[in-house]
DSSP file (Angstrom, degrees, kcal/mol; ACC not computed):
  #  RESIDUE AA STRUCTURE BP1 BP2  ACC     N-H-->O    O-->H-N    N-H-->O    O-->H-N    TCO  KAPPA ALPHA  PHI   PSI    X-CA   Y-CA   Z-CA
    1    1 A X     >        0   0    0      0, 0.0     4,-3.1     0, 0.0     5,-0.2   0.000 360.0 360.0 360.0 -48.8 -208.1   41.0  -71.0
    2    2 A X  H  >  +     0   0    0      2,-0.2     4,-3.0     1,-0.1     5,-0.3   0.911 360.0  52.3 -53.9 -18.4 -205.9   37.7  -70.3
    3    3 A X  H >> S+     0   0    0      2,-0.2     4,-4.6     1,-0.2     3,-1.0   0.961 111.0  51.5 -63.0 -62.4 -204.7   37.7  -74.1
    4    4 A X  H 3> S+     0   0    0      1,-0.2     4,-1.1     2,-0.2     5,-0.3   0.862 111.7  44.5 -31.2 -52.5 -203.7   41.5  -73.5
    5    5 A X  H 3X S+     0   0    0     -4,-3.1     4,-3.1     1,-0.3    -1,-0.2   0.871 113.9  47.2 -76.6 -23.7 -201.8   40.6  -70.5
    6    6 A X  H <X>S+     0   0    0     -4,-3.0     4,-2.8    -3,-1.0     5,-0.6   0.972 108.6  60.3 -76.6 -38.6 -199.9   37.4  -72.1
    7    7 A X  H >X5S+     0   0    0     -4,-4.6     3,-2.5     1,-0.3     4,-1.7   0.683 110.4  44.8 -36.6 -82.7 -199.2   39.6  -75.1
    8    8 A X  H 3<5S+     0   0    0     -4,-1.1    -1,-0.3     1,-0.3     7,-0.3   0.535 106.4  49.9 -54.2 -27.8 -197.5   41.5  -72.7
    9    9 A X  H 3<5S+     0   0    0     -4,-3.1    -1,-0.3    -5,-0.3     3,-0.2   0.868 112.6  50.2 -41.9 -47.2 -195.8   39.4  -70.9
   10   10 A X  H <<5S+     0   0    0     -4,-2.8     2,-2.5    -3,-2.5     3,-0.2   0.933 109.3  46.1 -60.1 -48.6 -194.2   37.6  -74.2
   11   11 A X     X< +     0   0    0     -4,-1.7     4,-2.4    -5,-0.6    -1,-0.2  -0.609  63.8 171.0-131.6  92.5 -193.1   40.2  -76.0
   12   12 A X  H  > S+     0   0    0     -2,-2.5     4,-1.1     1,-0.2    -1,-0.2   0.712  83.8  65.3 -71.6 -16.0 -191.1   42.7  -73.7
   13   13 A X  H  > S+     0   0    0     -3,-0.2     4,-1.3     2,-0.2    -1,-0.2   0.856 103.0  50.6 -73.7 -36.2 -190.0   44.5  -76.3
   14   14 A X  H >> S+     0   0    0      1,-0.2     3,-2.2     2,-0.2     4,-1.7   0.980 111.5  44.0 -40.9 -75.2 -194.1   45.5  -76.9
   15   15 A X  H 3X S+     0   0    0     -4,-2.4     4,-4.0     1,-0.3     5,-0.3   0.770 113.7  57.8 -73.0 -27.4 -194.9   46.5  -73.5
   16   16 A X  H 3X S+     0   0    0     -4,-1.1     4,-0.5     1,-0.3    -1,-0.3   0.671 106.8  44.4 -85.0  -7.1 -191.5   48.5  -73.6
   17   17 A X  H <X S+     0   0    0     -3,-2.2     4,-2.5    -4,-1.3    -1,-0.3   0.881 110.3  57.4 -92.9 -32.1 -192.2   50.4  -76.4
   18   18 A X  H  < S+     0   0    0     -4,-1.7     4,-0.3     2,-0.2    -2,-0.2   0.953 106.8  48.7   7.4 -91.2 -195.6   51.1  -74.9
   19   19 A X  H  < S+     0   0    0     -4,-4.0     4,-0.5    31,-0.2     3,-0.4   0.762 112.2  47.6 -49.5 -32.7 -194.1   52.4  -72.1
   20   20 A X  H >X S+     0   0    0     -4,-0.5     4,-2.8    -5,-0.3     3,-2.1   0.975 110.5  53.4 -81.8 -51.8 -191.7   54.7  -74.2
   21   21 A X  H 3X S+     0   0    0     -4,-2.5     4,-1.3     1,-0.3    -1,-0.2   0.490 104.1  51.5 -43.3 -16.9 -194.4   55.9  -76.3
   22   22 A X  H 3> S+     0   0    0     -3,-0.4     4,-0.8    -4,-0.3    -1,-0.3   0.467 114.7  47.5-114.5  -9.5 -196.6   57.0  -73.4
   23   23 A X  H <> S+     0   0    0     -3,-2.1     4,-2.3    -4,-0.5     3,-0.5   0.828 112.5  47.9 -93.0 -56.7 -193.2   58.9  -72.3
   24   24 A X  H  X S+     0   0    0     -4,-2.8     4,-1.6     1,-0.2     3,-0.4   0.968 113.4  48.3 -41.9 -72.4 -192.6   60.4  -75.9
   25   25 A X  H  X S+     0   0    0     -4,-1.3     4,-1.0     1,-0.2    -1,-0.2   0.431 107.6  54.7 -27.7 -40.5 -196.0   61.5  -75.9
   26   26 A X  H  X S+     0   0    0     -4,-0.8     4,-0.7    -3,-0.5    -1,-0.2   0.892 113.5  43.7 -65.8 -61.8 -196.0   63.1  -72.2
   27   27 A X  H  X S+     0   0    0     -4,-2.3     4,-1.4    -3,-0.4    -2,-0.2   0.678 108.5  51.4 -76.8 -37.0 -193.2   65.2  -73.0
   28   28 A X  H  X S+     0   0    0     -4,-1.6     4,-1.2     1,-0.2     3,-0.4   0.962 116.8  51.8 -88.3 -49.8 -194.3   66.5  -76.8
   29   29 A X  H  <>S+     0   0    0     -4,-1.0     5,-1.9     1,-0.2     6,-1.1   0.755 109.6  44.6 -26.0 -43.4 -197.6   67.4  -74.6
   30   30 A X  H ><5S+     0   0    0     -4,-0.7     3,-0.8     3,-0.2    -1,-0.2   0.792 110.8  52.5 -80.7 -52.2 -195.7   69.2  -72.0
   31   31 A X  H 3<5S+     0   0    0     -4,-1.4    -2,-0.2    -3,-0.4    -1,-0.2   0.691 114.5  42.6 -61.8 -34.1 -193.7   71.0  -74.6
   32   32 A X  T 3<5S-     0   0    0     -4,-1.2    -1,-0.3    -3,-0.1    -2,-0.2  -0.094 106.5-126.5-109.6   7.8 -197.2   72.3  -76.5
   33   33 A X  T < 5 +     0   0    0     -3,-0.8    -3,-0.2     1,-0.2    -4,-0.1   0.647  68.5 136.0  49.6  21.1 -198.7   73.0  -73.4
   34   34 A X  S   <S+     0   0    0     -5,-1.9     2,-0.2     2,-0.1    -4,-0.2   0.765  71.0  50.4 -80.1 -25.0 -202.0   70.8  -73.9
   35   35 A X  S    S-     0   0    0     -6,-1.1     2,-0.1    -9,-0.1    -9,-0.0  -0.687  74.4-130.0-115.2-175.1 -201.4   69.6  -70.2
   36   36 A X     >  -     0   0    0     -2,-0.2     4,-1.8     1,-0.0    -2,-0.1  -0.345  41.5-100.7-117.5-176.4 -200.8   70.8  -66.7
   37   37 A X  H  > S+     0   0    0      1,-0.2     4,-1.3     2,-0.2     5,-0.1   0.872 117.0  66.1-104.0 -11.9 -198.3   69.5  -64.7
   38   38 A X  H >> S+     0   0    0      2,-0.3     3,-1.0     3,-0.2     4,-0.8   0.920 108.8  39.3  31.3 -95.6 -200.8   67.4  -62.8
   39   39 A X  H >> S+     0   0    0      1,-0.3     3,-3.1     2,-0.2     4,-2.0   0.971 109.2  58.9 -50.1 -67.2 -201.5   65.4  -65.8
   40   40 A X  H 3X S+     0   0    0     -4,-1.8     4,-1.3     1,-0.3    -1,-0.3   0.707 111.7  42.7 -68.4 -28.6 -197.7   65.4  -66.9
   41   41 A X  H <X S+     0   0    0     -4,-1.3     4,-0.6    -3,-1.0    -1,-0.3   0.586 113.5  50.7 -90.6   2.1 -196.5   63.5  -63.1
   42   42 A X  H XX S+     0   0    0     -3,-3.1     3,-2.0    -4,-0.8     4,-2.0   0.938 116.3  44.0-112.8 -53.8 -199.4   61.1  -63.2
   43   43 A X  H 3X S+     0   0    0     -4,-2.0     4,-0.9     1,-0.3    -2,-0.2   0.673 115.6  46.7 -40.4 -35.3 -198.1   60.4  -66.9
   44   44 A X  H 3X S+     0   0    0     -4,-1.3     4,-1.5     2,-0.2    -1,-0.3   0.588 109.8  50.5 -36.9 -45.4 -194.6   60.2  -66.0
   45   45 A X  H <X S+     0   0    0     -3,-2.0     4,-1.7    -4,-0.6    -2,-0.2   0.744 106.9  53.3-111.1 -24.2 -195.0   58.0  -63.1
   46   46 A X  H  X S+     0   0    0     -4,-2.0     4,-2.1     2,-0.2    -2,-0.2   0.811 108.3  55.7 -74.7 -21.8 -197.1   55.5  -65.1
   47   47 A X  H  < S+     0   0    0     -4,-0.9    -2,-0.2    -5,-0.3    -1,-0.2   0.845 108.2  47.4 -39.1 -52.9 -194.2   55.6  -67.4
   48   48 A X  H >X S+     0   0    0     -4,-1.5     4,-7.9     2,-0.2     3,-3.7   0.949 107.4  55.5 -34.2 -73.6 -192.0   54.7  -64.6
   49   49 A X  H 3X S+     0   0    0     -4,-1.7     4,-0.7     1,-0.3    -2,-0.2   0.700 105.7  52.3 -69.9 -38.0 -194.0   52.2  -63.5
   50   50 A X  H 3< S+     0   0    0     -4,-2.1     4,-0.4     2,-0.2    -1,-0.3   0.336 102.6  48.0-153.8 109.0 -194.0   50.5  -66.6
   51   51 A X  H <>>S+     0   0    0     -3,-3.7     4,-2.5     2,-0.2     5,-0.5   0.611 106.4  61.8-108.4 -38.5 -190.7   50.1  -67.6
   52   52 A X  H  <5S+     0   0    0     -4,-7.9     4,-0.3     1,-0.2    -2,-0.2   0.837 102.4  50.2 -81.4   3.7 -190.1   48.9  -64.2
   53   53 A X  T  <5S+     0   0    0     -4,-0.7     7,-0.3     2,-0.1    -1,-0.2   0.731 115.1  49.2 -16.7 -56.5 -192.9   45.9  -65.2
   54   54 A X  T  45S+     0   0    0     -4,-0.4     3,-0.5     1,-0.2    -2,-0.2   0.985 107.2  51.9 -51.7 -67.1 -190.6   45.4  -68.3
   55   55 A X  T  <5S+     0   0    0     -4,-2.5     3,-0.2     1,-0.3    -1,-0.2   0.687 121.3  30.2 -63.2 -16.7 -187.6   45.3  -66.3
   56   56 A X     >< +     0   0    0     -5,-0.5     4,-1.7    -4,-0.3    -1,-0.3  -0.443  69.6 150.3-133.6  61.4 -188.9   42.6  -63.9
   57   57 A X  H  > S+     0   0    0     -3,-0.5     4,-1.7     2,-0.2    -1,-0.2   0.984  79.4  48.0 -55.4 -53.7 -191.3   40.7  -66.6
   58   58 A X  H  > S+     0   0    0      1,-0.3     4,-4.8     2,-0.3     3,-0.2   0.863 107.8  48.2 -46.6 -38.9 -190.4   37.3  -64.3
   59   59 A X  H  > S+     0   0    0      1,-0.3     4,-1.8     2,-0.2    -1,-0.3   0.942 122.1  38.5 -81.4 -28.6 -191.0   38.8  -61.0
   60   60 A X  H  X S+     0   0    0     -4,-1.7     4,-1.0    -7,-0.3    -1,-0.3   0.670 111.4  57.2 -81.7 -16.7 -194.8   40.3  -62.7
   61   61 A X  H >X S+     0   0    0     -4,-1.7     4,-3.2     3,-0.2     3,-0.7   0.949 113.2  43.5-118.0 -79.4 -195.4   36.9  -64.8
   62   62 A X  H 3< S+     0   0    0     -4,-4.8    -2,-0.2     1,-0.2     5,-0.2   0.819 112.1  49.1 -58.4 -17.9 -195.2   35.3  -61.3
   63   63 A X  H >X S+     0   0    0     -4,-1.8     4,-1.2     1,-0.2     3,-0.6   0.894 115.3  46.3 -59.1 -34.0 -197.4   37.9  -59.5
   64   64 A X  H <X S+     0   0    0     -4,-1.0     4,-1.4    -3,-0.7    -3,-0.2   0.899 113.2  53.7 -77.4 -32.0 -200.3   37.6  -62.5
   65   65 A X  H 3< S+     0   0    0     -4,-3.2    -1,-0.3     1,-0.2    -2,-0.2   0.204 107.3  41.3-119.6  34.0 -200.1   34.2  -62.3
   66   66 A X  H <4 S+     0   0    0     -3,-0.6    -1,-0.2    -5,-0.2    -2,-0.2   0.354 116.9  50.3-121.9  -6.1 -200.6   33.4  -58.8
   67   67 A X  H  < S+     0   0    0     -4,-1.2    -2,-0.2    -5,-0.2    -3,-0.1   0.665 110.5  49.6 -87.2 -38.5 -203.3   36.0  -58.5
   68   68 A X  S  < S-     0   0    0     -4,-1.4    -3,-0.2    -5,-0.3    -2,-0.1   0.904 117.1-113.5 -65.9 -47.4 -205.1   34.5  -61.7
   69   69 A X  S    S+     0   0    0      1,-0.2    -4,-0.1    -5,-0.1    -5,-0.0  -0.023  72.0 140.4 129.6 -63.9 -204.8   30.9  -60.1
   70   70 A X        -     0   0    0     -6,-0.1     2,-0.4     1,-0.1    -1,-0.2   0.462  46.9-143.5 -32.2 145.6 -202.2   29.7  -63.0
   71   71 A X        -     0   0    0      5,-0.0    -1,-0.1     4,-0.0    -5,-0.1  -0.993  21.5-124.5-121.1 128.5 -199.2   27.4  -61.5
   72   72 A X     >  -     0   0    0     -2,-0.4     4,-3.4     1,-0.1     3,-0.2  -0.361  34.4-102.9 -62.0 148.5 -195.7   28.4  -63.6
   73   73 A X  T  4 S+     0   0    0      2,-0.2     4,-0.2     1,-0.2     5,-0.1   0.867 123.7  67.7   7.6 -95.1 -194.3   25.0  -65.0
   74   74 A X  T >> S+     0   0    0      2,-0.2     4,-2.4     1,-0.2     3,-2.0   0.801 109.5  35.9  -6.4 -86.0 -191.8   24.8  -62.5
   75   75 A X  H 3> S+     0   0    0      1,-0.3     4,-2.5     2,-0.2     5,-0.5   0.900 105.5  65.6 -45.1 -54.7 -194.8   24.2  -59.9
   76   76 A X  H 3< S+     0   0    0     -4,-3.4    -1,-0.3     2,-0.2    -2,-0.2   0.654 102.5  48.5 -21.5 -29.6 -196.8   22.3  -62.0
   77   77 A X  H <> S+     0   0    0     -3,-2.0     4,-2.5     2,-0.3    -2,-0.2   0.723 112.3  51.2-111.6 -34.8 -193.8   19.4  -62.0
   78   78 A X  H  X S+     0   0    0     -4,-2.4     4,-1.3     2,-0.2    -1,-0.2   0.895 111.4  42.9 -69.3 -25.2 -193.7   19.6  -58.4
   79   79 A X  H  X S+     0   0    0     -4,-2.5     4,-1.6     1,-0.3    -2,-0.3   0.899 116.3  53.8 -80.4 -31.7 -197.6   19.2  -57.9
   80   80 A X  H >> S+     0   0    0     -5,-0.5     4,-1.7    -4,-0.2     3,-1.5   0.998 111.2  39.2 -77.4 -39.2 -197.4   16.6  -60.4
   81   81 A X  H 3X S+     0   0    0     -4,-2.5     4,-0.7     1,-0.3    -1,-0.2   0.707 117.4  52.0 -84.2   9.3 -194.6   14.6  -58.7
   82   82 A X  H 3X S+     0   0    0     -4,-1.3     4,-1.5    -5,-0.2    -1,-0.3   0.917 106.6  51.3 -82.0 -23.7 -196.1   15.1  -55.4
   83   83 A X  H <X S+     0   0    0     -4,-1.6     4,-2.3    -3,-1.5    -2,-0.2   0.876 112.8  44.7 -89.8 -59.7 -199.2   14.0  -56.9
   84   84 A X  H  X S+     0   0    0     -4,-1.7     4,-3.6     2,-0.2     5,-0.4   0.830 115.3  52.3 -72.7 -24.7 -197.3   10.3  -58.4
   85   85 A X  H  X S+     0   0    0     -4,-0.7     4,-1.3    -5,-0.4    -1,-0.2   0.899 106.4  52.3 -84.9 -30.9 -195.6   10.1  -55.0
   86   86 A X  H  X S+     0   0    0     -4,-1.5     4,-2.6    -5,-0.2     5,-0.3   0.998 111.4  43.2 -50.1 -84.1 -198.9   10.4  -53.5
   87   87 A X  H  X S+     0   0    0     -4,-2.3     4,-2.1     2,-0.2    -2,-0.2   0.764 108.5  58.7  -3.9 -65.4 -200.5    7.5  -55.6
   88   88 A X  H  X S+     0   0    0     -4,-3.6     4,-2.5     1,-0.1    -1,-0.2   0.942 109.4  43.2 -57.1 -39.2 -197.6    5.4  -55.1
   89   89 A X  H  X S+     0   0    0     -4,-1.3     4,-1.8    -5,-0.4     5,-0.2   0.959 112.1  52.9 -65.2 -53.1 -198.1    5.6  -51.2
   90   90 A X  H  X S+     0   0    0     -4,-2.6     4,-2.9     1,-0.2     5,-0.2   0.904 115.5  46.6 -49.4 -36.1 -202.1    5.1  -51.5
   91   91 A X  H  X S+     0   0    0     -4,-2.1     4,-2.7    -5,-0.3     5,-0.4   0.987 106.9  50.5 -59.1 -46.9 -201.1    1.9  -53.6
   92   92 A X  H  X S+     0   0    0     -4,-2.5     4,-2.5     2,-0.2     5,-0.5   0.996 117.8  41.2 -68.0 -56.2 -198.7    0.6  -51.5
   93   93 A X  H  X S+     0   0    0     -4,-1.8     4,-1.9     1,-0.3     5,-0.3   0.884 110.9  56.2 -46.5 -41.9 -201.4    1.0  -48.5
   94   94 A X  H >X S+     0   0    0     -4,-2.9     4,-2.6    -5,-0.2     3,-0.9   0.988 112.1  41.2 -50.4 -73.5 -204.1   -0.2  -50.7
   95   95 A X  H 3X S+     0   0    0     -4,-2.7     4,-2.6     1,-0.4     5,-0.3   0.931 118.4  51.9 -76.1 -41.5 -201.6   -3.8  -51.4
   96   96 A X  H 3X S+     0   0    0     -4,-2.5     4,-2.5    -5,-0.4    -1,-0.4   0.943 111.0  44.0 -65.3 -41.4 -200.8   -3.8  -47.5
   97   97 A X  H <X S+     0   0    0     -4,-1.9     4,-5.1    -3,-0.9    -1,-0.2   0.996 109.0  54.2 -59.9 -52.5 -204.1   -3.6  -46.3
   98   98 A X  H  X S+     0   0    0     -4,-2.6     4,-0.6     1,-0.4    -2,-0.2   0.755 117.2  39.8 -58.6 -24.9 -205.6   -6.1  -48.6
   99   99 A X  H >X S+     0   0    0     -4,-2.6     4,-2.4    -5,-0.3     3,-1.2   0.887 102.6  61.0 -97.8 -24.5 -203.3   -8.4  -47.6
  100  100 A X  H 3X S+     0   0    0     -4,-2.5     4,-3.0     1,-0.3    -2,-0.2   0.987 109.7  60.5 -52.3 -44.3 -203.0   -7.7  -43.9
  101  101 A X  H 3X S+     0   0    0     -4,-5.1     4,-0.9     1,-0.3    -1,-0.3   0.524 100.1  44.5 -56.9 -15.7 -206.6   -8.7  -44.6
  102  102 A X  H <X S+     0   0    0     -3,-1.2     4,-1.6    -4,-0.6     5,-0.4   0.619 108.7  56.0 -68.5 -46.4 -206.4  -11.9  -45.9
  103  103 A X  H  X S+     0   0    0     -4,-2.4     4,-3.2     2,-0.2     3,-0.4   0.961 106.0  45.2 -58.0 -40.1 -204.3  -12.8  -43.7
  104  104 A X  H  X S+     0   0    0     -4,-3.0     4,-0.7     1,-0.2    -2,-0.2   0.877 113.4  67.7 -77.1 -41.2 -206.7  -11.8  -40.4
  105  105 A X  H  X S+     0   0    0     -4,-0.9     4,-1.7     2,-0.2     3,-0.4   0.733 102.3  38.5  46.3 -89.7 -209.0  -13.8  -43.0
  106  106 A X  H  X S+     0   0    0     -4,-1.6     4,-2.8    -3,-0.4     5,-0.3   0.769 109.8  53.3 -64.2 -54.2 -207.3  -16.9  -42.6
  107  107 A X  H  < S+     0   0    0     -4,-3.2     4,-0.4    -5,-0.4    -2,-0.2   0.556 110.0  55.6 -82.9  11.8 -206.6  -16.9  -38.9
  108  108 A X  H  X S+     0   0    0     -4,-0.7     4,-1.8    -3,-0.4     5,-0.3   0.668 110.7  45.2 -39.1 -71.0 -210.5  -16.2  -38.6
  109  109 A X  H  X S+     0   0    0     -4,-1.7     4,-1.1     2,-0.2     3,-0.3   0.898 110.1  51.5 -54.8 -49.0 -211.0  -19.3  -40.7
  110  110 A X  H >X S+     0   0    0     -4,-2.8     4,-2.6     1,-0.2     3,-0.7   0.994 112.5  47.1 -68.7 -53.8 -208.5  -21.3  -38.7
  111  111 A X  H 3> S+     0   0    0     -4,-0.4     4,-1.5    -5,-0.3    -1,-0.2   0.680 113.0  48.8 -59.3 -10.3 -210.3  -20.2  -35.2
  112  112 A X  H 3X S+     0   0    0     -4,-1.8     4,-1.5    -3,-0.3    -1,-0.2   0.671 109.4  47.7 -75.7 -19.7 -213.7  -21.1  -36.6
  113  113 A X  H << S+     0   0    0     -4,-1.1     4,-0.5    -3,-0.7     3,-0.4   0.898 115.1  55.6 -84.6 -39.1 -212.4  -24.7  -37.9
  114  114 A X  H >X S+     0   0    0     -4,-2.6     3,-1.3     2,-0.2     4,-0.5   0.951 110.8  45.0 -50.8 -58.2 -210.8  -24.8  -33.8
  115  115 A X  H 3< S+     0   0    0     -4,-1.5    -2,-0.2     1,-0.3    -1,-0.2   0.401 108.8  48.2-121.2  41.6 -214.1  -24.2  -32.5
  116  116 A X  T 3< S+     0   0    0     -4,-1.5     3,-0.4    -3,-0.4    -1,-0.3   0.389 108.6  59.2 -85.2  -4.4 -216.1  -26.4  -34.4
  117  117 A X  T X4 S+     0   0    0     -3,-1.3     3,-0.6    -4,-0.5    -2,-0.2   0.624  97.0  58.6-106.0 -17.5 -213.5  -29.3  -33.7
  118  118 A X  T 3< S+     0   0    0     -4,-0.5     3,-0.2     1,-0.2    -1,-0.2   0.547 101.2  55.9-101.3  -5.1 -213.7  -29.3  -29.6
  119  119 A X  T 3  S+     0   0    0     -3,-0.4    -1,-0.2     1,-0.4    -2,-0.2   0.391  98.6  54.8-121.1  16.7 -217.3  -29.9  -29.4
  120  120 A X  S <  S+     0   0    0     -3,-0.6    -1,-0.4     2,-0.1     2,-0.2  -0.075 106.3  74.9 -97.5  35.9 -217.4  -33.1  -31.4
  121  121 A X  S    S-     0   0    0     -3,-0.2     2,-0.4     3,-0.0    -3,-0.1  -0.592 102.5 -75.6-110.9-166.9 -214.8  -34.1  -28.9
  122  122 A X        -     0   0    0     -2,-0.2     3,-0.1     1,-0.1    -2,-0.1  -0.785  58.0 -91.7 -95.7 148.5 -215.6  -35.0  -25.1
  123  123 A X        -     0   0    0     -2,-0.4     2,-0.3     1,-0.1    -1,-0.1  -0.143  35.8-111.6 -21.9 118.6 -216.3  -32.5  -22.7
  124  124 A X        -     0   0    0     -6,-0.1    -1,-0.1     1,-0.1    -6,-0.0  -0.426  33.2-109.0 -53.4 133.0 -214.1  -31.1  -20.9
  125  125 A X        -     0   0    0     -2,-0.3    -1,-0.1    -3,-0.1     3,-0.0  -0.168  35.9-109.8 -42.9 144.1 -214.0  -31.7  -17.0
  126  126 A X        -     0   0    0     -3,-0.1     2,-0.3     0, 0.0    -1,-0.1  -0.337  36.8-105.4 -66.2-173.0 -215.1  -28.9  -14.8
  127  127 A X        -     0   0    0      3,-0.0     2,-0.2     0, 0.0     3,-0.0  -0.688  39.1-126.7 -81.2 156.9 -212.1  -27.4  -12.8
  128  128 A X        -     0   0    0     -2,-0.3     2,-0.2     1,-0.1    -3,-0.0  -0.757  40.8 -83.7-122.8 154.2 -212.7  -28.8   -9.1
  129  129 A X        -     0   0    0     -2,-0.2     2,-0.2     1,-0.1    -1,-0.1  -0.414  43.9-101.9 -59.5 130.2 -212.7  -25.8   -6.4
  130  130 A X        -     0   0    0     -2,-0.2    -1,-0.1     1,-0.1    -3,-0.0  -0.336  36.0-122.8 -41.6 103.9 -209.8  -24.6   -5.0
  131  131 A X              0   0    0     -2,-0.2    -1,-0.1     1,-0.2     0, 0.0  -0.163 360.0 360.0 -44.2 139.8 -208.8  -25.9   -1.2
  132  132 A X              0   0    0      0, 0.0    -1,-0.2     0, 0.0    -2,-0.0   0.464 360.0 360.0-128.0 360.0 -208.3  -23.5    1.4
């Protein structure tokens, strides 16, 4: 069923001869009196209906292919550069982190290397009590 519908979508001149044939066809019916008139508006009005498909392939191209799922080009280019812009931003957070971390890393390392160094030294003095 999808082939049918891209046939028809490509080639507008198909579906509009389609449509014209199913019109021809309603009328030499009508004329020979094999249908009622019943028959003859519900052909008619699928006739209608589509040429005006034909006329507005784009606006039905996007309807079929946001109901299918399908992204047009067009979208496609945005998802994709939303997609690289995305990336770039996880990267850049990725490089920022890694280094914030190294850094907190290193001033770890320097406060462990501080407070092994105060207790080969002498003891501090208590503080003496406060006079009142």
């Amino acid at each position: 069923m999808d082939e049918f519908v891209d046939f028809l979508l490509s080639n507008n001149g198909a579906a509009f001869a389609i449509a014209l044939l199913i019109f021809i066809v309603t009328v030499w019916l009508v004329i020979k009196r094999f249908i009622g008139f019943v028959v003859t508006i519900i052909l008619l009005v699928f006739a209608l209906v589509s040429g005006f498909f034909v006329a507005n392939a784009d606006l039905v191209r996007e309807i079929i292919k946001g109901l299918a799922g399908r992204s047009t080009p067009k979208e496609q280019q945005t998802l994709d550069q939303l997609k690289n812009q995305f990336y770039k931003s996880f990267e850049e957070i990725k490089n920022e982190f890694s280094q914030q971390k190294q850094e907190f890393d290193a001033i770890l390392e320097r406060a462990k290397k501080e407070d092994v160094a105060p207790e080969k030294a002498e003891p501090k003095p208590a503080p003496k009590p406060a006079e009142k």
